[in-house]
N, C-alpha and C positions, 0 to 999 in steps of 0.2 A: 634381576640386575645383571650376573651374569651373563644371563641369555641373551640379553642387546649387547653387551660387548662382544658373543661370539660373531651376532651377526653384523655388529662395526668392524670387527676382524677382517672377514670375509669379503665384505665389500669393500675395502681399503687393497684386498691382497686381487679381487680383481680388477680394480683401476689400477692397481702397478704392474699385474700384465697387460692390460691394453696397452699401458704405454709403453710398454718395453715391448709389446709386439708390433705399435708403430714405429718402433724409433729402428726395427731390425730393416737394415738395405733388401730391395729386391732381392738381391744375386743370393742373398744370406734364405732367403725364406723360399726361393727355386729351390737353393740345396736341400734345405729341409723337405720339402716336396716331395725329393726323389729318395729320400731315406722312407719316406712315407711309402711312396709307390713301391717301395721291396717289400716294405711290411704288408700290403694288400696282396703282391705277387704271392706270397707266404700263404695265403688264405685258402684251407683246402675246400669250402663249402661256395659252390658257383653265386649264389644268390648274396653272400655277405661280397664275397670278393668285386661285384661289380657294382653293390652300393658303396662299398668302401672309394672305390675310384669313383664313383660320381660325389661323391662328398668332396676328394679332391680339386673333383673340375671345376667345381661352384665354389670352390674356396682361392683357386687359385686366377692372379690376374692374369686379364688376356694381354700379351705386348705385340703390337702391331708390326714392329719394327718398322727399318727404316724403308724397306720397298715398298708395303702399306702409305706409307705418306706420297712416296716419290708418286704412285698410284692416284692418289687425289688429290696431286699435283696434276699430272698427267692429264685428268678429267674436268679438271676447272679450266687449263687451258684448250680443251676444242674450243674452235671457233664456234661461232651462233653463225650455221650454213644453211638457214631456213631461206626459203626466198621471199620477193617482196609480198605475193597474192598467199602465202603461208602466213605472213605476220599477221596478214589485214584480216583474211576471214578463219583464222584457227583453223587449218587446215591439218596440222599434224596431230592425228590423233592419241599419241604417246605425249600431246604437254598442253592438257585442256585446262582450259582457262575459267570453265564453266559459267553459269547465267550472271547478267548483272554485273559483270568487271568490266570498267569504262575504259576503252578501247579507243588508237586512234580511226579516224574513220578517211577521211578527204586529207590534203597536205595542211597542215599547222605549221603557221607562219605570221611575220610581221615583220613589214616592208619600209623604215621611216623613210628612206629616199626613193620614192616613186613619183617617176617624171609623166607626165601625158602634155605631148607634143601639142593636142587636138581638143582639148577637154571641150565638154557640153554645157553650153550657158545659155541656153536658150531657155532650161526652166527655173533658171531665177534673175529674166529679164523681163518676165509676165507676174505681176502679183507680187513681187518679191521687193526688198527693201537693199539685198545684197546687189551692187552695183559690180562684182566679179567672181570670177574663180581662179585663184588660184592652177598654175599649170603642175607644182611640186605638190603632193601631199601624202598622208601617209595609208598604206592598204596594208590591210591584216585581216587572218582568215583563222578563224576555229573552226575545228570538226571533230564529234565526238560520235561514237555507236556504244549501242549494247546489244547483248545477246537477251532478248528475253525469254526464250524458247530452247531447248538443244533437243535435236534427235526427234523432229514432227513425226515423221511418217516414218517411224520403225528405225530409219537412224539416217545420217547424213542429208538430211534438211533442219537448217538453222531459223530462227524467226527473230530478226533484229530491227531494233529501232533506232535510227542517226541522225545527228542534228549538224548544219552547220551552216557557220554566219562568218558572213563576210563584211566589212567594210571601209569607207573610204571617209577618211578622217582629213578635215583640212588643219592641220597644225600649224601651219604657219601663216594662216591669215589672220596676225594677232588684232589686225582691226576690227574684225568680228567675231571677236573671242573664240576663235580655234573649234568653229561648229564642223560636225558629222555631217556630211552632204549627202550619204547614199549607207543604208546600210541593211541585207538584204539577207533574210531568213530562212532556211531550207529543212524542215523537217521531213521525213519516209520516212516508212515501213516496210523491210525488205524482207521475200522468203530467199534463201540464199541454200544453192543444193550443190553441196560438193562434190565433185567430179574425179574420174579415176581414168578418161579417156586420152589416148594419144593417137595422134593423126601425121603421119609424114615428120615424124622427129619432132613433133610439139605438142605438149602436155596441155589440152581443154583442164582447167581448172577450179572453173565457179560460171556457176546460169544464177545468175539473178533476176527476181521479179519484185515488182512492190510498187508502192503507190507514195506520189514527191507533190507535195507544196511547195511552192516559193512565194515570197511576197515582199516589198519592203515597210510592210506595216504603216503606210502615210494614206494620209488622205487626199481628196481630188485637188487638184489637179494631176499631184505627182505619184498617185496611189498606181502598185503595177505589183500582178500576182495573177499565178497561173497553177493548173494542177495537171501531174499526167500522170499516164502508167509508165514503167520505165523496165526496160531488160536489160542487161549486162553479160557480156561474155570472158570469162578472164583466160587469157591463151599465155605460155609460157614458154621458153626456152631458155637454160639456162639462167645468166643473167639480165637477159630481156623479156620484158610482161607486155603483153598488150590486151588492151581492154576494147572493146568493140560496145557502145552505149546506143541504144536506142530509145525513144521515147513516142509515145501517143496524146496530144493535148485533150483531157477532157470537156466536151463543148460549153461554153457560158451563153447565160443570155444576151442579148446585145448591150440591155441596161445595163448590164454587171458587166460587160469584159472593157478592162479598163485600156486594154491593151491586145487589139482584136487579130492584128497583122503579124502577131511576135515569129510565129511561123517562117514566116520568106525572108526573116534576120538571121535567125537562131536555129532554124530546119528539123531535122527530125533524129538527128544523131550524129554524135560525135566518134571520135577514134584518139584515143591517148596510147603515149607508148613509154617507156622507161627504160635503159639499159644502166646498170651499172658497173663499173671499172675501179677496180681499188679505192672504195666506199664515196666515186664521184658517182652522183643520180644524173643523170641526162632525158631529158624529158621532150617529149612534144605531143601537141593537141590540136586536132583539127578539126574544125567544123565547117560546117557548108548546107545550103538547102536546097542543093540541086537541081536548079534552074538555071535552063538557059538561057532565057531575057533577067536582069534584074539577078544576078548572081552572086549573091551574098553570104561571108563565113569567117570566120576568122581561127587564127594561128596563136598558139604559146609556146614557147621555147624555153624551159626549166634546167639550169645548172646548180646543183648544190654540190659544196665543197664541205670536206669533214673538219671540225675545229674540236669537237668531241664525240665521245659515243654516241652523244644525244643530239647534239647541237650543230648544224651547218650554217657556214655561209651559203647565202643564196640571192641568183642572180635569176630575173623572171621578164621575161618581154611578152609583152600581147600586142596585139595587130589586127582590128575587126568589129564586130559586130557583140553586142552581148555581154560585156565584160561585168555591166551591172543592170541591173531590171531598169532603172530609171535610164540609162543611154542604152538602152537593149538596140535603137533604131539610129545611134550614133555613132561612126567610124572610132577608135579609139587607137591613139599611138603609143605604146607607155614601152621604159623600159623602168623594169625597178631593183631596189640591192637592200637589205636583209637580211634576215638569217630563219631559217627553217628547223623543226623538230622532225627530227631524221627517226630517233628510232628510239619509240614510246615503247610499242606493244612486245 
């Protein structure tokens, strides 16, 4: 009986030094500290003396102080000075992002006041029930990539898969309940090799290759899909990118190509460029198929304005050929306004 009371004793006298060793101020248990460390200093045998002080350093707290914080202040404010072809293809290999993180890929955006001066009504004047189109409606564009691969060939070749869809929404034709007129599917496979070359003050940044479907998943009359090989070039300077796109159309049989001529509209490559100036994107895109009789190509002119980190206004004009698979072979005049996903990745 005794013996449980010594040891209720015991246990009661070291819960009231815990708590009196919690309730002692820093500044009070630094002091004691340093009475300690005389008493170690005191220690004539090397081997006790410098366990003695490591007992101290694991006993005692670490305090930052205040240059420590101002320090990781310091550090949360750098800017994010990555460039644009750094965001899209994980270029810096000090902030890997590794396999399988959904990524943006093409512009993400959604357009509700998009005007076409020109629009195409020729195919729902045949077979169709819809007696118009609509010249206002609305376009919006997803594009999403992954990394399915990192480091193919010993290291800096990537292997990613992209998807993105675009379409054109008639919202305001409430008399035929607000149907999708066009809306047009782009899945690749790209091997993507990053680059370490510069040439006359401009940094070559990405050779891309891979293989692009497009289609708008419809049936005949209005069914249109195409497959090709595709190369990309990404060239940089400062804050200006340009991207150099080439394409090769894989041949279809005649029964199957539903859409045989796409070529002499849409040609074999385009040219995109982007600069930007205190977080305004400035954009343009041209196309063309380089003939001389029958010259055909069309132009994009892209202004996005910053409204937050993530989120821009955005102003978008086209002029030409191509803009969706189904008018792929129809002038188109649009301007559109919007807002853009500026800065996902």
């Amino acid at each position: 009986m005794n013996r449980f009371r010594y040891i209720e004793g015991y246990c009661l006298l070291i819960m009231l030094c815990s708590l009196m060793l919690l309730s002692i101020p820093e500044t009070t248990l630094s002091a004691a500290c340093r009475h300690t460390l005389r008493d170690c200093f005191r220690i004539e045998d090397d081997q006790e003396r410098l366990g003695c002080y490591d007992e101290i350093a694991r006993e005692t707290p670490f305090d930052a102080g205040p240059d420590a914080e101002q320090t990781d202040e310091a550090v949360e404010s750098v800017p994010d000075n990555d460039s644009y072809l750094t965001k899209l293809w994980e270029l810096d290999d000090n902030k890997p992002r590794g396999k399988y993180a959904v990524m943006m890929h093409r512009s993400n955006y959604i357009l509700p006041l998009a005007y076409n001066s020109s629009p195409n009504r020729e195919p729902y004047q045949v077979g169709s029930s819809r007696e118009n189109v609509e010249e206002m409606e609305v376009k919006f564009q997803l594009s999403l990539k992954v990394k399915l691969w990192q480091d193919i060939v010993g290291k800096d070749v990537d292997l990613w898969f992209g998807y993105t869809q675009k379409s054109f929404w008639q919202l305001y034709d409430f008399s035929e309940s607000s149907p999708f007129r066009e809306t047009n599917y782009e899945p690749e496979v790209l091997f993507n090799l990053r680059t370490h070359f510069r040439l006359l003050g401009i940094d070559i940044r990405t050779i891309t290759l891979g293989l692009n479907h497009q289609s708008n998943g419809r049936s005949e009359p209005y069914s249109r899909s195409w497959n090709r090989l595709v190369g990309n070039l990404g060239l940089e300077r400062g804050t200006f990118t340009l991207l150099l796109k080439t394409w090769y159309r894989i041949p279809e049989s005649d029964d199957k190509d539903n859409n045989p001529n796409i070529d002499a509209y849409m040609g074999y490559g385009e040219l995109q460029s982007y600069y930007i100036w205190k977080k305004h994107r400035f954009g343009v895109m041209l196309r063309n198929n380089l003939r001389s009789g029958n010259n055909r190509g069309a132009v994009q002119l892209d202004w996005s304005i910053p409204l937050t980190d993530r989120v821009g206004f955005y102003i978008q004009y086209f002029n030409g050929y191509g803009e969706s698979l189904l008018d792929y072979d129809r002038s188109s005049n649009r301007i559109s306004l919007g807002f853009i996903l500026s800065n996902w990745n």
